[in-house]
N, C-alpha and C positions, 0 to 999 in steps of 0.2 A: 541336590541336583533336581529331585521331582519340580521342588519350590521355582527354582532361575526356570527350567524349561516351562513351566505353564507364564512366570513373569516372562518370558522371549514370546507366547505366542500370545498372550494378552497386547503386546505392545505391536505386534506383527500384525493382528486385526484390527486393532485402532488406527494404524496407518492404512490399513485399508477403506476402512470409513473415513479416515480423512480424506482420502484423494480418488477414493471413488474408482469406478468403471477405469480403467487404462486407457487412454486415449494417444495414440500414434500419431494423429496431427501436431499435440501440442510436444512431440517427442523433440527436443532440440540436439541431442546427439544423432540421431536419426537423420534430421534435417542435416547435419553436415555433413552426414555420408553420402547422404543424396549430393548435396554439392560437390562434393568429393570426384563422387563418378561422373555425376554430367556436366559440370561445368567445369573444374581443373583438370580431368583428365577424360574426355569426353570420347575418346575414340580407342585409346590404349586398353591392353587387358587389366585389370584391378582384382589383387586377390585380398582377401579378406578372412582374417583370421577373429575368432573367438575362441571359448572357453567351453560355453556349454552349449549340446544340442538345441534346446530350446532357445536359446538366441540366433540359432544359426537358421533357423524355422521363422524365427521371428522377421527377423531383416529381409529372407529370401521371400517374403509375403508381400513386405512392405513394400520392397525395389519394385517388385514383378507391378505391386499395385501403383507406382508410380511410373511407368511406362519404360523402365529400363529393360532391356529384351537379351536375349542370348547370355542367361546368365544362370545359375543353378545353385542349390545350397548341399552340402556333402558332409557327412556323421558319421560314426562308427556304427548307426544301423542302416546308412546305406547299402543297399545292394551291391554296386560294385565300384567303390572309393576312385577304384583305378581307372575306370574305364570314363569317369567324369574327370579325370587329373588329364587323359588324353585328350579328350574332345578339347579340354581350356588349353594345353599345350602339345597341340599335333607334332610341331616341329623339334621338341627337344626329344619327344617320344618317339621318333620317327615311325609315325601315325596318319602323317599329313595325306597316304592315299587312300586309308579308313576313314577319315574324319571331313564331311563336303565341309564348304563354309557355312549353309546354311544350317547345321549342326552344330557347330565351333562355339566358344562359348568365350566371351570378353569378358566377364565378371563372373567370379566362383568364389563364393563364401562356408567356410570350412572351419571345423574345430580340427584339433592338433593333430586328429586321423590321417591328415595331409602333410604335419609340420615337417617328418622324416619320409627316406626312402622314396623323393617321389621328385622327377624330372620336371621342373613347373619353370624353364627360365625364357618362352614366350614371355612373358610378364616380366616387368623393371620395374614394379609396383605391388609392397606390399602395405596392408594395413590391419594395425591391433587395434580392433574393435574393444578390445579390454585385454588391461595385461598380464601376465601369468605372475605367478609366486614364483615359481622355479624359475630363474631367467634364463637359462638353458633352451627355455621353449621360447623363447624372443630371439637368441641367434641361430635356433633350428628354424625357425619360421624364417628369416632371410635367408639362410641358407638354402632355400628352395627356389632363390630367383639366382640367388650370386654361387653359381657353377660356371665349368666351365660349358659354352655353348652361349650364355648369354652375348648380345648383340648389342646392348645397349651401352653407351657410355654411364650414364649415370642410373642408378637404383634408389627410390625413395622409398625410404619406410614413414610411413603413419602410424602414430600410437594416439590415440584416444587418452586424453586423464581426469580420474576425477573434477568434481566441480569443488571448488575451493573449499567450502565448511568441510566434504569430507575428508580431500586433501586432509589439512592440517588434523582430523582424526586420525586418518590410517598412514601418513607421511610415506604414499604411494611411490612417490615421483622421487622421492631421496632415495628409500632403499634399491629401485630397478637404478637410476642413476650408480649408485655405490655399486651396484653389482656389476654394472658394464663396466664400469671403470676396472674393474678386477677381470675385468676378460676384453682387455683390451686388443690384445692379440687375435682375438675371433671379430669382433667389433669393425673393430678399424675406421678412418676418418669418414669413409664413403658410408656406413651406418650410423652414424652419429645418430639417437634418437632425441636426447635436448641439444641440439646445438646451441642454442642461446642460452646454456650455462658450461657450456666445454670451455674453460682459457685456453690463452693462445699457447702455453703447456703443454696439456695436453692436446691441443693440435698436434704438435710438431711430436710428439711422444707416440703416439695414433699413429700416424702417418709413418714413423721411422718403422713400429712393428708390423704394421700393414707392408710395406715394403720389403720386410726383412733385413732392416738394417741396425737390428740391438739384438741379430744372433737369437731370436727366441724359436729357431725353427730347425737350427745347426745341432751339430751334435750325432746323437745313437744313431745304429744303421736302422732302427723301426722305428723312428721318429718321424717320416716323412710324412705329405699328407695326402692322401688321395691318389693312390697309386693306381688304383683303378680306375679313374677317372680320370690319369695321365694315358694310360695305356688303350682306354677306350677314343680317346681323342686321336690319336695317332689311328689307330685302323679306319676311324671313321673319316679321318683325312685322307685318307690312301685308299679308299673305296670312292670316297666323291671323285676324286680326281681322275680315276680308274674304276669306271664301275666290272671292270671286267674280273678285276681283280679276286673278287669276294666271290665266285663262282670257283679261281682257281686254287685260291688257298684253300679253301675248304675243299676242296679234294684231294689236297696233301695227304699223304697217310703218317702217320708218327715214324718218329725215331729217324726225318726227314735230316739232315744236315747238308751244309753248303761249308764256301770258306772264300773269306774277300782280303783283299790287301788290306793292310793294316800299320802303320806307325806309332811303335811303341815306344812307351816314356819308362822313366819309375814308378809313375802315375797310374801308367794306361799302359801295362806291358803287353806285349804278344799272350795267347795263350787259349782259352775256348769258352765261348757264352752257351749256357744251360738252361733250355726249360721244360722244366717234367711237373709230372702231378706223383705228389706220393702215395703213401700207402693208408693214411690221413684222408685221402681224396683233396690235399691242399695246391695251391700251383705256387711255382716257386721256381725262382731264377740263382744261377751261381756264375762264377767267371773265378779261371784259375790259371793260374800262371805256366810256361812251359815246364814249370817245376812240379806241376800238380798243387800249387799252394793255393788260398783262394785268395784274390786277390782284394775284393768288399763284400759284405753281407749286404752292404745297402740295395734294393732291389730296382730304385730308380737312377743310382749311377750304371748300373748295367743294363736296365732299359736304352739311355739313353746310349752308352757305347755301343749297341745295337744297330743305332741308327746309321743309316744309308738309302742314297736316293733309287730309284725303280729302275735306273741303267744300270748300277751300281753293278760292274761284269765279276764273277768269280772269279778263282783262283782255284792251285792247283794243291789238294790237300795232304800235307804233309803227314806222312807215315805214323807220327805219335796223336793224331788228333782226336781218334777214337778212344787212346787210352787215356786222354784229358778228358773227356767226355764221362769216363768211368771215373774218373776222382771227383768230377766236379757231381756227380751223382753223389760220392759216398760224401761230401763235404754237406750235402744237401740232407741225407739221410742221419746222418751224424746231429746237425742243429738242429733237425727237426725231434731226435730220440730225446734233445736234453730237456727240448720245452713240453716232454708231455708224463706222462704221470707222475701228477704232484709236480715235478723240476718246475721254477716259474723263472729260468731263464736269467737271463744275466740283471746285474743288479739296476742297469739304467733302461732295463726296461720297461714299455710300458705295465707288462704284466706284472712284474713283483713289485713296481710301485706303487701299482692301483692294489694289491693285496696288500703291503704293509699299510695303507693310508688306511684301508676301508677296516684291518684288524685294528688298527689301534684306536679308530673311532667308534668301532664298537664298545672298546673296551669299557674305552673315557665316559660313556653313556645308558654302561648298562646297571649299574647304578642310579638312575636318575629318576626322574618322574617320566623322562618322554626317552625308553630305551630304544635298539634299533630295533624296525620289524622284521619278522620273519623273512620276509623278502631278500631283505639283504643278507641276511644270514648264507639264503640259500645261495643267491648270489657270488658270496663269497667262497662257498664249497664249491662251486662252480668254477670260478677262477682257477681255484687249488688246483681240480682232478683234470681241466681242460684245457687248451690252448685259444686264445682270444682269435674270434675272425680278426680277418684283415681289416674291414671298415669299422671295429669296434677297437682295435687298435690304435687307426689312425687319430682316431675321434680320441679317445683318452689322449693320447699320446699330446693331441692339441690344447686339450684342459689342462692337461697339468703342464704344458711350459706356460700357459697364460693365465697359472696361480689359481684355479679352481679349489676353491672348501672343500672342507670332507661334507658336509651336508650336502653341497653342489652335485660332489664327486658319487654321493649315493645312490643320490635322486637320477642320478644318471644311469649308472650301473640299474638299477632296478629298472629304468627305462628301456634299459637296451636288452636286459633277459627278458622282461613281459611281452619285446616286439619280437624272439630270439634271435636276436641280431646280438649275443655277446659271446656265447662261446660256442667252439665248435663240441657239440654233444655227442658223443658215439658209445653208448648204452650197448649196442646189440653188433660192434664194430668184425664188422668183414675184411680179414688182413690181406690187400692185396700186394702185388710188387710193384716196386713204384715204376711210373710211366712216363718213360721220356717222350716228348712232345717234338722236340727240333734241335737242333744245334750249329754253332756259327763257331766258326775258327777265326782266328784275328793272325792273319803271320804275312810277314812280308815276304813275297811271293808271285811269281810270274802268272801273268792274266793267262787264261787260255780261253780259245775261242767257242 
């Protein structure tokens, strides 16, 4: 080993005497990012994504020196990541009366400190400066324009690729191609990164799972995706509309209930909508029948049978409504005791499948030359003794219907405990009683005034 590493930096200094001093004029990836910004999209916000600090230094020198203005470069020893993701996106951040224009920021150039966690969909423009190994970090890097709030009809992604001799050394551009094609489900036709090697196949293949139409999104009640993200949309639609609103909800006190007309099916029966926070500190929805039975786990069908317009007049609450209210608690109490110590929940879920996948890849590897790391290990004891957040759910739950690897599946998993975005941790756990938050009866019944 001594021998290869002095042969690495013998060769490492002779390329430096071959090419001498670094020169930035004669940068021609450089130059096309400058065209990038000022000439194809001269006026739009442009986020730009890299790999390493020092690139992100590099480029934010470069721009600034070629008279691009309102723009900024952001690292994980930034000061404060966040407070540069608002200034570049006031409006998603709802920011815009912190943040003047002459602040605001059109170009913001970032390593992956930005990829997750971070509201950026001001911008319908993103760009890979260079692209990761883990391609996990290429559809987390779109994922920070393509939420919901975005305005734009279309979304371009830029990728940057090798220059051809290296190309055909590192076969750069085949393996991220192979790998979107296996996550195609997150992908979908509007990210297309080669388009001019997608067939018209996988066009219509793209497009059908982007749409939802080959079923890869159907199924378990915790398979859904972004349920937070459904629900944040809805209030923040019903505050624009009504700014009055958001003063008065919030002075609701809990354990608030109402009760509206309702037309039941076998689908959609009469019966009572639950939202409490448990004893977990988690928030959680149930809907139960006049029979006390529950009717779905799924959290975003009962979201949505929730819904009703701001006239929407009560009704008159029928004498058993309180005692639904108390099943639909212990229904809640009940699913939440099976998923926590050690229990990993029912078998299609996301949590005992990301545990058997991640046990048996260790297994298969630990034997090897390249066993798992500790990381994952820990990761995995993780899983076992905790219950997954909601957005760390959601996000498996999308990997593996859209065929993610176990290597994929790791590299993620450890992603999401080092940002602790994977399980909910309660080490030093304060048992409280669970807290009902509001409640809606669904019964057909006489309005009153």
């Amino acid at each position: 080993m001594k021998k290869d590493v002095l042969a690495d930096a013998r060769n490492l200094l002779a390329v430096l005497d071959t090419c001498g001093t670094w020169d930035a004029s004669r940068d021609t990836k450089l130059a096309a990012l400058v065209d990038l910004v000022t000439r194809q999209h001269p006026n739009e916000k442009v986020l730009i994504f890299t790999q390493f600090a020092d690139t992100v230094r590099y480029l934010t020198a470069q721009l600034k020196a070629r008279g691009i203005t309102s723009m900024e470069g952001v690292t994980g020893d930034s000061d404060d990541p966040t407070e540069l993701a608002w200034r570049f996106s006031p409006v998603s951040n709802e920011r815009r009366n912190r943040v003047s224009p002459a602040n605001e920021l059109r170009v913001l150039v970032a390593t992956d400190v930005l990829s997750e966690g971070q509201n950026l969909q001001d911008a319908a423009i993103v760009v890979n400066y260079d692209l990761p190994w883990a391609i996990i970090r290429l559809i987390q890097r779109a994922g920070r324009v393509d939420r919901i709030g975005q305005m734009s009809d279309t979304i371009y992604c830029y990728s940057f690729l090798p220059a051809d001799g290296v190309e055909r050394l590192i076969r750069l551009r085949e393996r991220v191609r192979a790998r979107l094609q296996q996550n195609a489900e997150v992908v979908g036709t509007d990210e297309a990164f080669f388009e001019d090697e997608l067939t018209e196949t996988a066009n219509v293949t793209f497009k059908d799972l982007y749409n939802e139409k080959a079923g890869v999104l159907d199924g378990e009640a915790d398979s859904e995706v972004d349920l937070a993200s459904q629900a944040y949309q809805i209030w923040k639609n019903a505050i624009d509309a009504n700014p009055k609103l958001k003063g008065i909800i919030e002075k609701l006190p809990d354990v608030i209930f109402s009760t509206r007309a309702h037309r039941g099916s076998v689908a959609a029966p009469e019966g009572v909508l639950v939202y409490m926070r448990t004893s977990e500190g988690n928030d959680a929805l149930a809907w139960v029948n006049r029979l006390g039975e529950s009717v779905t786990q799924s959290q975003l069908a009962i979201l949505r049978a929730a819904a009703c317009s701001s006239d929407t007049r009560a009704t008159l609450r029928p004498p058993e409504q309180h005692d639904l209210v108390r099943r639909a608690v212990e229904h809640i109490v009940e699913e939440e005791t099976r998923s926590l110590g050690g229990q990993l929940g029912a078998a299609s879920g996301a949590r005992r499948k990301t545990y058997a996948r991640l046990k048996e890849y260790i297994d298969k590897t630990q034997a090897t030359l390249f066993p798992a790391p500790p990381e994952l290990h820990s990761a995995l004891e993780d899983i076992y003794k905790y219950p997954l957040q909601e957005t760390a759910r959601d996000t498996l739950n999308r990997q593996l219907r859209s065929g993610i690897n176990d290597e994929q599946l790791a590299i993620l998993v450890m992603d999401l405990r080092a940002d602790h975005r994977l399980c909910q941790i309660h080490e030093h756990l304060e048992v409280q009683e669970p807290q009902i938050i509001c409640s809606l009866g669904l019964f057909e019944a006489t309005e009153i005034g």
